[in-house]
LOTOR-842374 format. One record per residue (C-alpha): residue number from 1; x, y, z. Coordinates in steps of 0.5 Angstrom, whole numbers, plus 500, padded with zeros to 3 digits. Example, Ala and Ser with C-alpha at 12.3 -4.5 7.8 and 13.67 -1.06 7.14 Angstrom:
! LOTOR-842374
nr,x,y,z
1,525,491,516;
2,527,498,514;
This chain:
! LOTOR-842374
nr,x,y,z
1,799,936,178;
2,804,940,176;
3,808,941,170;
4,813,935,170;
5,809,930,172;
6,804,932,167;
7,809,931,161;
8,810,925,165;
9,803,922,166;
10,802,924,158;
11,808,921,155;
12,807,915,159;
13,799,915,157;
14,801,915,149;
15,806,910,150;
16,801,905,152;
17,796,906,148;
18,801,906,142;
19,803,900,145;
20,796,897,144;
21,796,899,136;
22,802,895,135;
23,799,889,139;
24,794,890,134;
25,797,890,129;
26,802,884,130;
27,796,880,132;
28,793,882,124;
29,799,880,121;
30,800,872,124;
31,792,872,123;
32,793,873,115;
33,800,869,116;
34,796,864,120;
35,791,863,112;
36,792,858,108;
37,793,862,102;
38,799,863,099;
39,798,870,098;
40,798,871,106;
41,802,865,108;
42,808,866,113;
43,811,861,111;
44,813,864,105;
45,820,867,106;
46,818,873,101;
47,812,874,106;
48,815,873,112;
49,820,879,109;
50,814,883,106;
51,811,883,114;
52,817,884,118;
53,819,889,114;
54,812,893,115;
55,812,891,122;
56,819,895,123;
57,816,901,118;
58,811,902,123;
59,815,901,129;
60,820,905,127;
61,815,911,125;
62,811,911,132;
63,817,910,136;
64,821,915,134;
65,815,920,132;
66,814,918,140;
67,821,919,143;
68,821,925,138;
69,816,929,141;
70,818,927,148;
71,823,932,147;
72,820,938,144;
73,812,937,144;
74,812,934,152;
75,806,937,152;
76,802,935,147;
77,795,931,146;
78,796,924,148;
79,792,922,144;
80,793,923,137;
81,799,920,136;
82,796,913,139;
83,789,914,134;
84,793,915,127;
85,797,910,130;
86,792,905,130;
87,788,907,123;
88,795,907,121;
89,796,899,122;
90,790,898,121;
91,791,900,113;
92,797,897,113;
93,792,890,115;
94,788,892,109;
95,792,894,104;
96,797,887,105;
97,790,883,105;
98,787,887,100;
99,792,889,095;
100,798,887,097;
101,802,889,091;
102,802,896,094;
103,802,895,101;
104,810,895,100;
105,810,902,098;
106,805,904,103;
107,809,902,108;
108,815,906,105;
109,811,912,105;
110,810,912,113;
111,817,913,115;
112,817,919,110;
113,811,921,114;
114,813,920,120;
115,818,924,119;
116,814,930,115;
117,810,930,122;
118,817,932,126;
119,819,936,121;
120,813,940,122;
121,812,939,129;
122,819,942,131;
123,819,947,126;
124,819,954,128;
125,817,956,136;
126,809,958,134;
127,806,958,126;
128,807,965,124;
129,811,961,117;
130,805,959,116;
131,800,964,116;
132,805,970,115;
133,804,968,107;
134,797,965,107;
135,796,968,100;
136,803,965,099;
137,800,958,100;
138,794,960,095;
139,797,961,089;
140,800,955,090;
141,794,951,091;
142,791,954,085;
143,797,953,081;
144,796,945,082;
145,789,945,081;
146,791,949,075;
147,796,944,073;
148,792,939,074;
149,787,942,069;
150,792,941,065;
151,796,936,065;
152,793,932,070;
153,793,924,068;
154,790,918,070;
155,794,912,073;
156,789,906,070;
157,789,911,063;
158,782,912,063;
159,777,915,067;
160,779,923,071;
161,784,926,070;
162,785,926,078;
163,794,926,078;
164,800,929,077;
165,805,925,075;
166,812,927,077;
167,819,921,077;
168,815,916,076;
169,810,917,081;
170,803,919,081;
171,800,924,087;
172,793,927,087;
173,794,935,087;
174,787,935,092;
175,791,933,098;
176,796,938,099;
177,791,943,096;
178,786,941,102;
179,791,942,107;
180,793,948,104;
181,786,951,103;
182,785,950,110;
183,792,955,112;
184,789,959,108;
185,783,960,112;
186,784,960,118;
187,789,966,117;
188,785,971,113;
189,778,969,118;
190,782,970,124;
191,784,977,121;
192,779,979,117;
193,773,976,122;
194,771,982,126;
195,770,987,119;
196,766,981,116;
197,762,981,121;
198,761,988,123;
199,761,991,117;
200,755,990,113;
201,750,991,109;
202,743,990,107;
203,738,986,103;
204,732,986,106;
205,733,983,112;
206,739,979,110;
207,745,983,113;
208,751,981,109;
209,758,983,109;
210,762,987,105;
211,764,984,097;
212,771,987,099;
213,772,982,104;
214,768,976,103;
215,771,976,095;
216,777,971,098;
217,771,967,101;
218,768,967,095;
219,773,964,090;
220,773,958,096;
221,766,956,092;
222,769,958,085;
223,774,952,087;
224,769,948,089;
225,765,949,082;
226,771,948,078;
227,772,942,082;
228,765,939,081;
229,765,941,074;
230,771,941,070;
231,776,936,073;
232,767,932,076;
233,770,930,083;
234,765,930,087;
235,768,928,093;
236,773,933,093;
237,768,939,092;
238,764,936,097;
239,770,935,102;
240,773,943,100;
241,766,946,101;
242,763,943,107;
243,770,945,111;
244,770,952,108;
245,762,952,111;
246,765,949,117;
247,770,954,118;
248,767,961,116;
249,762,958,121;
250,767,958,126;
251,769,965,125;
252,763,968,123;
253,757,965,128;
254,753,967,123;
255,748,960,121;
256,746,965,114;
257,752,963,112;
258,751,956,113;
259,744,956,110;
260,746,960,103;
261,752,955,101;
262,748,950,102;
263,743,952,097;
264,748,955,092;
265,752,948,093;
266,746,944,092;
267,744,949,086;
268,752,948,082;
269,750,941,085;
270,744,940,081;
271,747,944,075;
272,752,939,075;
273,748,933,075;
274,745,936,068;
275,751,938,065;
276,756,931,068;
277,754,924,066;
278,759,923,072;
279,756,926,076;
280,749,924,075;
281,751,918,075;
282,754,918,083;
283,748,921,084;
284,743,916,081;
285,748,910,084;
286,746,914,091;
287,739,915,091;
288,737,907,088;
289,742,903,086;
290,739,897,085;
291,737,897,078;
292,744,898,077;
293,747,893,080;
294,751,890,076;
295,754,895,071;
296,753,903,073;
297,752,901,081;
298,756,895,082;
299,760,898,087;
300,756,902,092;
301,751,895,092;
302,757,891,093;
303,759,895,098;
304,752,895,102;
305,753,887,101;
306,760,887,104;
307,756,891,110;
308,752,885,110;
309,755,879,110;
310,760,882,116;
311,753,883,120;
312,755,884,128;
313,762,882,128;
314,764,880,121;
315,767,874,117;
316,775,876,120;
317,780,879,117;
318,783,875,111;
319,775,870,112;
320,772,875,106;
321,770,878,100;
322,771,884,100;
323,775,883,093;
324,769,884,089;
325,769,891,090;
326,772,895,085;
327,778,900,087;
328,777,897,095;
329,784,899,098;
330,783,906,096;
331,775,908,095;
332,771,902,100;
333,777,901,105;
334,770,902,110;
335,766,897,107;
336,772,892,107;
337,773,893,115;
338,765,892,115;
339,764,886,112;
340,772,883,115;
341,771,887,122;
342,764,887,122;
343,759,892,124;
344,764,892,131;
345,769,894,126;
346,766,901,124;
347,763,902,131;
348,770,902,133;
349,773,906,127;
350,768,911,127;
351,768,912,135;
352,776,913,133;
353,774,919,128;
354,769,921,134;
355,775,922,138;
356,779,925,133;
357,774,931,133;
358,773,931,140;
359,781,932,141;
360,781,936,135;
361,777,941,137;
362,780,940,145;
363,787,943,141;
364,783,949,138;
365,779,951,144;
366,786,950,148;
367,790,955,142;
368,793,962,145;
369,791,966,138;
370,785,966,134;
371,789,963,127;
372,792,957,132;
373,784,956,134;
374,781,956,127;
375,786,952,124;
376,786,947,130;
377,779,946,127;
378,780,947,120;
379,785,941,121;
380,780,936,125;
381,775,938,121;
382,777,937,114;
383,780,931,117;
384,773,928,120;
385,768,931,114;
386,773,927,109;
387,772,920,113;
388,765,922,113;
389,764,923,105;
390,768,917,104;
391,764,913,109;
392,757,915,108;
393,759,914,101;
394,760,907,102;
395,754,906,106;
396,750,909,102;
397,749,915,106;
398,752,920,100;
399,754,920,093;
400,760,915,092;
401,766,920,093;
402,773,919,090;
403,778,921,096;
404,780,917,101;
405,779,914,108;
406,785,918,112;
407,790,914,115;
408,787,908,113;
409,786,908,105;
410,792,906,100;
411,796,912,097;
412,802,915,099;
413,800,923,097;
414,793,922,102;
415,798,920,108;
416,803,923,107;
417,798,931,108;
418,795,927,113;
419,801,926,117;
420,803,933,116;
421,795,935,118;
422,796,932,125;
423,803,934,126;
424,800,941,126;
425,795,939,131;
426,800,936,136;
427,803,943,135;
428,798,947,137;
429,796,942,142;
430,803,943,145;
431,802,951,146;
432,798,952,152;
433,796,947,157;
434,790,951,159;
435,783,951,156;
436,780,958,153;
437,773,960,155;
438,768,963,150;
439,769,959,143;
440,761,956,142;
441,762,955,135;
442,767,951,136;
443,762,947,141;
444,757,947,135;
445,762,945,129;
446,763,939,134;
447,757,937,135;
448,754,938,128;
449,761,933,126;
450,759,928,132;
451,751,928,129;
452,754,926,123;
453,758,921,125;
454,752,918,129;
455,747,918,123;
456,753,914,120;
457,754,909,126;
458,746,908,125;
459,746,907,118;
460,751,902,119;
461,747,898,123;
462,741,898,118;
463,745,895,112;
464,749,890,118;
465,744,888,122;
466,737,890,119;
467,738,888,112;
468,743,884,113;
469,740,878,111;
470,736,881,105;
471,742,883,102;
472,745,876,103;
473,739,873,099;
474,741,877,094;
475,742,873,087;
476,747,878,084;
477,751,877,091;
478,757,873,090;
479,759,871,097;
480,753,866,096;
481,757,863,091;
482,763,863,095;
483,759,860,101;
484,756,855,097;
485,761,853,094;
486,764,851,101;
487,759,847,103;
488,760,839,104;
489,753,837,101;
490,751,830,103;
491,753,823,099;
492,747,820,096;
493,746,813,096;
494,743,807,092;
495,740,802,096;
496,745,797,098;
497,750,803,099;
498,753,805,091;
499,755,813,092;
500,751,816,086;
501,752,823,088;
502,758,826,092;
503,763,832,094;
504,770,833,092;
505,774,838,096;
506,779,842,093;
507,785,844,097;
508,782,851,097;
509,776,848,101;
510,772,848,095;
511,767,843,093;
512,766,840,086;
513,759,835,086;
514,761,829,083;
515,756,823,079;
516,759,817,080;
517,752,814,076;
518,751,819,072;
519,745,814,069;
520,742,816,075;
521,740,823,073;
522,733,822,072;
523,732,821,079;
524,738,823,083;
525,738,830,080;
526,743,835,079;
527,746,841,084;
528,748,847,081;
529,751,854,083;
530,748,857,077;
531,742,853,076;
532,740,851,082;
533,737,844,084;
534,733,838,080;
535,730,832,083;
536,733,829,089;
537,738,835,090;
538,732,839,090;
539,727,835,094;
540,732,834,100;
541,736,841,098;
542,737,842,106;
543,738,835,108;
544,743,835,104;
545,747,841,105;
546,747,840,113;
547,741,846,114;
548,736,841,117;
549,735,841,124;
550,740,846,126;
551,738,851,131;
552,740,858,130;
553,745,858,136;
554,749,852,132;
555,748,856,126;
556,751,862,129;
557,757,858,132;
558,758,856,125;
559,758,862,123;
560,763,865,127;
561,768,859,126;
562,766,860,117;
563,765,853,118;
564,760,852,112;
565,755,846,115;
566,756,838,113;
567,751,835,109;
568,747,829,111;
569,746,822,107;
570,740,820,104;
571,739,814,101;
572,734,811,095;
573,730,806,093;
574,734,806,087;
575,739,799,085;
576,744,802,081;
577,745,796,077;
578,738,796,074;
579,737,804,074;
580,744,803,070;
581,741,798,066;
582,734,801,065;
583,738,808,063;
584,742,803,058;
585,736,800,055;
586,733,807,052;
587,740,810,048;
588,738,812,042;
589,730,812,044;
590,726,817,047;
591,722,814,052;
592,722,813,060;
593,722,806,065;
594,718,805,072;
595,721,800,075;
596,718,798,083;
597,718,794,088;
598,710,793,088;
599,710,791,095;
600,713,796,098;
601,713,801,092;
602,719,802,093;
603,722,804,086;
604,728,801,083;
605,729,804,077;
606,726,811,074;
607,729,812,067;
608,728,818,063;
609,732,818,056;
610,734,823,052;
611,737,825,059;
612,743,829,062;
613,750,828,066;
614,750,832,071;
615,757,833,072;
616,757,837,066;
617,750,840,067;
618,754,848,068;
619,757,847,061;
620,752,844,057;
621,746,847,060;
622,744,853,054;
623,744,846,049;
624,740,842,053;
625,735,848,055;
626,734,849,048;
627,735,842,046;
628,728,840,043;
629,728,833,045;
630,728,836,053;
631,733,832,056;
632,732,836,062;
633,725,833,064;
634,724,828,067;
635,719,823,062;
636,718,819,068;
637,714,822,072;
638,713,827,069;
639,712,827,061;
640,704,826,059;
641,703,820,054;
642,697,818,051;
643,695,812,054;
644,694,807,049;
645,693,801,049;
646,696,801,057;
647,689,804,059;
648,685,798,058;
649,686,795,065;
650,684,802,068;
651,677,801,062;
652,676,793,064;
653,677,792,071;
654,672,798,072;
655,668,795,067;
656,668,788,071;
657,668,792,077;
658,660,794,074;
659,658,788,073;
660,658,790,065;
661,663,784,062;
662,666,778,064;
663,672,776,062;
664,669,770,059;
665,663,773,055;
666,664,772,047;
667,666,778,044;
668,665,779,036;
669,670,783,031;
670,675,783,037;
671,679,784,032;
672,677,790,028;
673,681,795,027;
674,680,803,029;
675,683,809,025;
676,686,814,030;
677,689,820,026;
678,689,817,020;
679,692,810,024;
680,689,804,024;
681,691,801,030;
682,688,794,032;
683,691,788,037;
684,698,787,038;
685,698,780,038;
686,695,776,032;
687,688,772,035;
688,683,769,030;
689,676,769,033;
690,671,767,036;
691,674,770,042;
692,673,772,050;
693,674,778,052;
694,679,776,056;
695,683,774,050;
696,682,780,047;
697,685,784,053;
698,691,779,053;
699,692,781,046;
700,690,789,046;
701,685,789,042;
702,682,796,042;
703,675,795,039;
704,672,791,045;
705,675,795,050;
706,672,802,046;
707,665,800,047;
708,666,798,054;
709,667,805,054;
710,661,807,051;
711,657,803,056;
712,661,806,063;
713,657,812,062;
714,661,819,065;
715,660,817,071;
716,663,809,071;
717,668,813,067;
718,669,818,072;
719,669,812,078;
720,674,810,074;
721,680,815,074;
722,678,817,081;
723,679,809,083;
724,686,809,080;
725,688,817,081;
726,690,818,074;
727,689,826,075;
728,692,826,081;
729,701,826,081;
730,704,821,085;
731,707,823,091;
732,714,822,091;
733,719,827,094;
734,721,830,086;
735,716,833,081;
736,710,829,078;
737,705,831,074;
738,698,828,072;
739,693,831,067;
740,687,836,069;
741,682,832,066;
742,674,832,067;
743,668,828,064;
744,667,834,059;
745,671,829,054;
746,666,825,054;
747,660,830,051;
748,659,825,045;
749,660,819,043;
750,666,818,038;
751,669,821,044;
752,668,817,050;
753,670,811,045;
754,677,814,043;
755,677,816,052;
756,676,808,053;
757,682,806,049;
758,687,812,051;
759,686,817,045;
760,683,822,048;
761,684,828,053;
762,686,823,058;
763,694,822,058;
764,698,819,064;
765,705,818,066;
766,709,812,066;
767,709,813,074;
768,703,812,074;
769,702,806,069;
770,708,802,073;
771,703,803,079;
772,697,800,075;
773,702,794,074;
774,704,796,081;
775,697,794,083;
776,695,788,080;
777,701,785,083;
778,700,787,089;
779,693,783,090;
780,688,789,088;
781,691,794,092;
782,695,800,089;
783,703,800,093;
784,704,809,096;
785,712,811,090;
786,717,811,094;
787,724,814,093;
788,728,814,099;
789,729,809,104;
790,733,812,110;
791,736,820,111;
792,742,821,116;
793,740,826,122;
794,746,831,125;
795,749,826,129;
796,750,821,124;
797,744,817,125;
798,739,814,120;
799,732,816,119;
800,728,812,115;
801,722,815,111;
802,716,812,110;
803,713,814,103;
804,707,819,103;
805,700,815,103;
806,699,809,104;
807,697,804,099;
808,690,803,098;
809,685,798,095;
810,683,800,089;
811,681,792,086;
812,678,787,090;
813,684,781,090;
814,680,776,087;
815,679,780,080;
816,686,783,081;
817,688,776,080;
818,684,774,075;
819,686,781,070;
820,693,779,071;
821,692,771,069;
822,690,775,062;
823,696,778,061;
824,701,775,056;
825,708,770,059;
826,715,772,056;
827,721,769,058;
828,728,774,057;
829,732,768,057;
830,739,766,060;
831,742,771,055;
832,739,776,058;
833,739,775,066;
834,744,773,072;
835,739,770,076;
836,738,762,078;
837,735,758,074;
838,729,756,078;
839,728,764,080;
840,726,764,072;
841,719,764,073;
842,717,768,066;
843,714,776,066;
844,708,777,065;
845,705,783,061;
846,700,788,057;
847,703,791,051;
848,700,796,046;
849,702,802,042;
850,698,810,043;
851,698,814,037;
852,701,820,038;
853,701,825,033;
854,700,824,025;
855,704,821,021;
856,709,818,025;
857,709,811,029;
858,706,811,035;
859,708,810,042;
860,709,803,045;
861,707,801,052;
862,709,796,057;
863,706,794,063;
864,708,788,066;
865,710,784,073;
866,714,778,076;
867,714,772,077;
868,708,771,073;
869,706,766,078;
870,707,771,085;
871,709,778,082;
872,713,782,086;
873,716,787,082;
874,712,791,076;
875,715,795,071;
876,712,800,066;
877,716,801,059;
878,714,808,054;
879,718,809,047;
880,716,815,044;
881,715,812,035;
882,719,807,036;
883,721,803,029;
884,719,797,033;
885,714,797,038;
886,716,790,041;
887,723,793,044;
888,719,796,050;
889,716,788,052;
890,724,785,050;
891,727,792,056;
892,721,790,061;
893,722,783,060;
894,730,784,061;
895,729,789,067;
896,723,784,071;
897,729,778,070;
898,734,782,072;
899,730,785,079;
900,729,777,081;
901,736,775,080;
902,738,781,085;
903,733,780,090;
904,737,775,094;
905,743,779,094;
């Protein structure tokens, strides 16, 4: 191929591939355009001119940047031009979706850069300005790192003083000082390289050059110290040192070299984290920073969830968090393109610096002089090792260092140097179109930069793929609040179709939980970003958010579309006029209600009070977790009361069952009355003697039922807690408690009276006193709770759910029925009930009081059922200390009323 056509084939190969980043850019601007943010939205005229404009910045710069180069560099590198490009717009992309504020002046800055590049590219036929006062350039590096140390200001007003500030503008000294450093060396190396090598002496088996010559190299660690030490910049100390031992590597072929500035790097190093709580902490932050996290290490741990929330192929641009960063448009531009672009994202940019340095070094191999050479590689170098300190300090591979990604991170000064950095390169490109033989040092660089770059890519894939679904998990990751935040949990549902819990979806996409039926709480729950799930929220969590039943495919699809799943229904046993009503009956009084079907066992309503809104629970939630009365439990089904008089049917029944009694049997001091904690507790309806056992039980008297007690023995008494289940909670989807109680209560004889009459150890819930009404409602046998009705599959459709057991015979019908036709009859009255006349067929009940603690009223129990005469529904009431005890049989009898006025609707 001939001259001509390769300065053809060359220029059309740039075109194209600048094409492609053009492309690349106008599809990232309709992408952020296309959001429904208002930030982004091309909709907007401001936004459509603020995007124009950056689009008309970046074709301008390249274009004429290309046309430029046609002409007086048509034999240049192909390739370069068309990498910054891309990394360009790709910073253009972040900075509009990161920072958008700046992305203006970003885009004022190319043009001045791309104009820097042909300056430089046309100046002069070769580059002897440049190395003809190297000392020239250093004083003036050292005089902005002396200015610097001076007067050196912060843009935020605290923290290092990194910045000179100059008409209203801020640029960092490092950039140019870098750029500087590198003619420097690659000047005196290319001079000074034969003596240093060939002139030395000895220290033992160390051979070591002339002081004389190696003082100017020195004084490149002496920066590098007063970098770490003074000014606390890590990261520029890093970036200067490791492109100094790059480059002396290069002229000297010496590793020794390599090998000394390493440990004495490492020394200033570990002298500056003792002496710097800067450094220290960069450190710290590097080696664990996961007690840190939430002050001292944030930014490197929510970097590494950036990571691994993008996993494969990222959230999509515009679609993440990586806002939660600090300083993300400048120091974590990588971990924005990783959590956005994904671990194929920092693939394609590492792969991108991957070719930076093989071209690089191809210019350098290529270049006619020793001093073209050295700074052909010195530029590639310095360019790819800054990349790779800010890159691995993202990923947490390095210290966090505070320099920017070239080309891609926001600030005018670092584009503005690398500009001029390439535009040196695609000089020395351009000088010789043939390749030089002999440069194994450049090979070695090369490939030591190239294995560093593909421990970086390998540390990428760890966080994005390896860890990713740990730091997902993560409570102090708040993408999961984001993401959760978006899901459209699933309605529950009363039984006849009242919505008791529900999504509200705001224009941004984010979802508020709303309680229609705040009464509901008890049962339904809550659902709380902060504090999690209760009750129904938390029995069907993944029902309810859309989870169950998704196979992984699906998930994954979702996931890729940023399509939060869509929860399903589930519908209750609930009625959400009786759970209203029995919630209502309980203001102002600590207590709870079972109200159940005692056919099905299904629960119509389960009311706890004091309770809770659920829609004000975030609010609210540090005076309710304090609050003493503890409105965050759930009373009925797990609060623990002393039977009391409830237990009696549990006493008797085993007792008949035994053959110990008969309901008829004359009983003598019925009516005697029991010191219980210093109360005296006796029968709850006014019965003159002589009576029946069956009279007794009917008003609740304890005295007989103590010394059924005492005649059942540990082992009758045994039997008849296994029987009716009082030690084991009932199983019903949200929390239930029993107590863990065990015939050693019984070992004397006091004991086992005050067991019998529910005023010992034994304690049970309301939930299981409903079921012992339940029970003999239904006939002896005991009915399975149950608190869901029906839960919508993926497609729409309803799945009914059975209860968890099954019921149980537990009597025997006939003495089921004989227990039951003790109990006492009460009417609720028309005032009282809705329902039809001829279905008021009267409740029948069992109540009494428990004595709970001393020198307070005792708590009073209902147990009843209705109709009396065929009892369907069955009730349990529990008020703590009410003033008037009958209050629990006038809420029962009310509730009982009202289920049999709306078992017909």
């Amino acid at each position: 191929m001939d001259l001509a056509q390769l300065q053809t084939e060359t220029i059309r190969r740039e075109r194209s591939l600048l094409l492609i980043a053009t492309a690349f850019l106008l599809v990232g601007i309709v992408t952020l355009g296309s959001l429904r943010s208002p930030v982004f939205s091309l909709q907007s005229p401001s936004n459509v001119g603020r995007w124009l404009f950056v689009a008309g910045s970046f074709v301008a710069s390249f274009g004429v940047a290309h046309i430029f180069l046609n002409r007086y560099l048509p034999q240049r590198d192909p390739i370069l031009l068309p990498i910054a490009a891309l990394l360009t717009g790709w910073g253009l992309l972040l900075i509009g979706r990161l920072a958008i504020n700046f992305l203006m002046r970003q885009a004022i800055w190319l043009p001045i850069s791309a104009a820097a590049l042909m300056t430089i590219a046309r100046l002069g036929q070769d580059l002897r300005w440049l190395r003809r006062f190297r000392y020239t350039w250093l004083l003036g590096g050292l005089a902005l790192l002396a200015a610097t140390l001076i007067f050196g200001v912060n843009p935020s007003g605290y923290g290092p003083r990194l910045w000179l500030r100059a008409w209203s503008m801020y640029f960092q000294p490092s950039e140019p000082l870098k750029l500087l450093m590198i003619v420097y060396l690659a000047s005196y190396l290319a001079e000074r390289r034969e003596l240093i090598i060939s002139e030395t002496w000895h220290l033992g088996r160390w051979r070591l050059p002339p002081l004389a010559y190696v003082g100017p190299l020195a004084a490149m660690f002496g920066l590098a110290v007063v970098l770490l030490t003074w000014q606390q910049d890590l990261g520029a100390a890093m970036l200067f040192f490791f492109t100094f031992l790059a480059m002396l590597y290069l002229a000297t072929n010496q590793w020794q070299y390599v090998a000394a500035g390493m440990v004495l790097f490492i020394v200033a190093g570990v002298a500056g984290y003792q002496l710097s709580d800067r450094v220290a902490l960069r450190v710290d932050g590097w080696l664990n920073p996961w007690p840190g996290s939430a002050d001292r290490a944030f930014q490197i741990v929510q970097s590494l969830l950036a990571f691994g929330a993008g996993g494969v192929f990222g959230r999509g641009l515009g679609l993440g968090s990586p806002t939660y960063i600090p300083a993300v448009h400048t120091d974590f531009a990588f971990a924005a393109i990783g959590e956005e672009f994904g671990l194929a994202g920092t693939l394609v940019i590492i792969a991108l610096y991957v070719v930076l340095t093989l071209r690089g070094f191809h210019a350098a191999a290529r270049a006619p002089h020793p001093f073209e050479r050295f700074l052909a590689a010195g530029l590639t170098a310095g360019l790819v090792i800054q990349a790779w300190v800010i890159m691995a300090g993202n990923a947490k591979l390095a210290p966090i260092a505070g320099v920017t990604l070239p080309f891609v991170s926001y600030g005018g000064s670092s584009l503005l140097i690398s500009f001029i950095g390439l535009g040196l390169l695609l000089r020395i490109s351009g000088l010789s179109p043939r390749l030089a033989h002999g440069h194994t040092p450049l090979l070695r660089v090369a490939c030591g930069l190239l294995l560093a770059l593909a421990l970086l890519a390998a540390t990428c894939g760890y966080w994005a793929v390896v860890r990713a679904e740990t730091l997902r998990a993560r409570d102090d990751n708040p993408r999961r609040v984001l993401y959760e935040q978006r899901i459209v949990r699933g309605r529950i549902l009363d039984r006849g179709g009242t919505v008791l819990a529900d999504g509200e979806v705001a224009d941004d996409g984010t979802v508020t939980r709303r309680y229609p039926v705040p009464e509901a709480a008890p049962a339904v729950g809550y659902a709380s970003l902060r504090y999690g799930t209760g009750g129904i929220e938390a029995a069907f969590d993944t029902q309810l958010r859309g989870e169950a039943g998704r196979s992984e495919w699906q998930t994954a699809w979702d996931d890729l579309l940023h399509r939060p799943p869509h929860g399903y229904d589930v519908q209750l046993t609930l009625d959400a006029v009786l759970q209203a009503q029995a919630q209502e009956a309980l203001t102002g009084q600590a207590g709870a209600v079972v109200l159940l079907d005692a056919s099905t066992g299904e629960i119509l309503a389960l009311a706890s009070s004091p309770t809770f809104d659920p829609e004000n629970l975030d609010d609210a939630w540090e005076m309710l977790s304090e609050d003493p009365s503890a409105p965050l439990l759930n009373r009925a089904t797990q609060g623990l009361y002393q039977p009391g008089a409830a237990l009696q049917t549990v006493i008797l029944a085993q007792a008949l069952d035994d053959g110990l009694a008969d309901l008829e049997d004359p009983i003598s001091n019925a009516t005697t009355t029991l010191s219980i904690n210093g109360t005296m507790v006796g029968c709850s309806a006014a019965i003159s003697e002589p009576v029946t056992l069956a009279e007794a039980y009917a008003a609740a008297c304890p005295a007989p039922i103590a010394n059924l007690g005492e005649q059942l023995g540990a082992d009758g008494f045994e039997e008849a807690i296994e029987r009716w289940g009082l030690t084991t909670p009932p199983t019903l989807g949200i929390p239930a408690e029993a107590v863990d109680w065990d015939t050693d209560a019984l070992s004397t004889t006091t004991a086992a009276r005050a067991e019998a009459i529910g005023q010992g150890n034994l304690t049970a819930s309301p939930l299981q006193m409903a079921l012992v009404a339940g029970t003999l409602a239904n006939n002896g046998k005991m009915p399975a709770p149950r608190l869901v009705l029906q839960v919508q599959d993926g497609e729409g459709r309803w799945r009914k759910r059975s209860a968890a057991g099954e019921p149980r015979a537990v009597l025997k019908p006939a003495l089921a029925r004989r227990l039951l036709g003790t109990w006492q009859h009460y009417d609720a009255g028309p005032s009282t009930t809705n329902a039809p006349s001829t279905l008021r067929t009267g409740v029948a009940g069992h109540w009494g009081v428990a004595v709970a603690g001393e020198e307070q009223p005792p708590h009073a129990w209902f147990l009843g059922v209705a109709p009396a005469d065929a009892p369907r529904y069955a009730v349990a009431i529990l008020l703590e200390h009410p003033t008037d005890p009958h209050r629990a049989v006038e809420i029962g009898s009310a509730l009982l009323e009202a289920a049999i006025g709306r078992a017909d609707k």
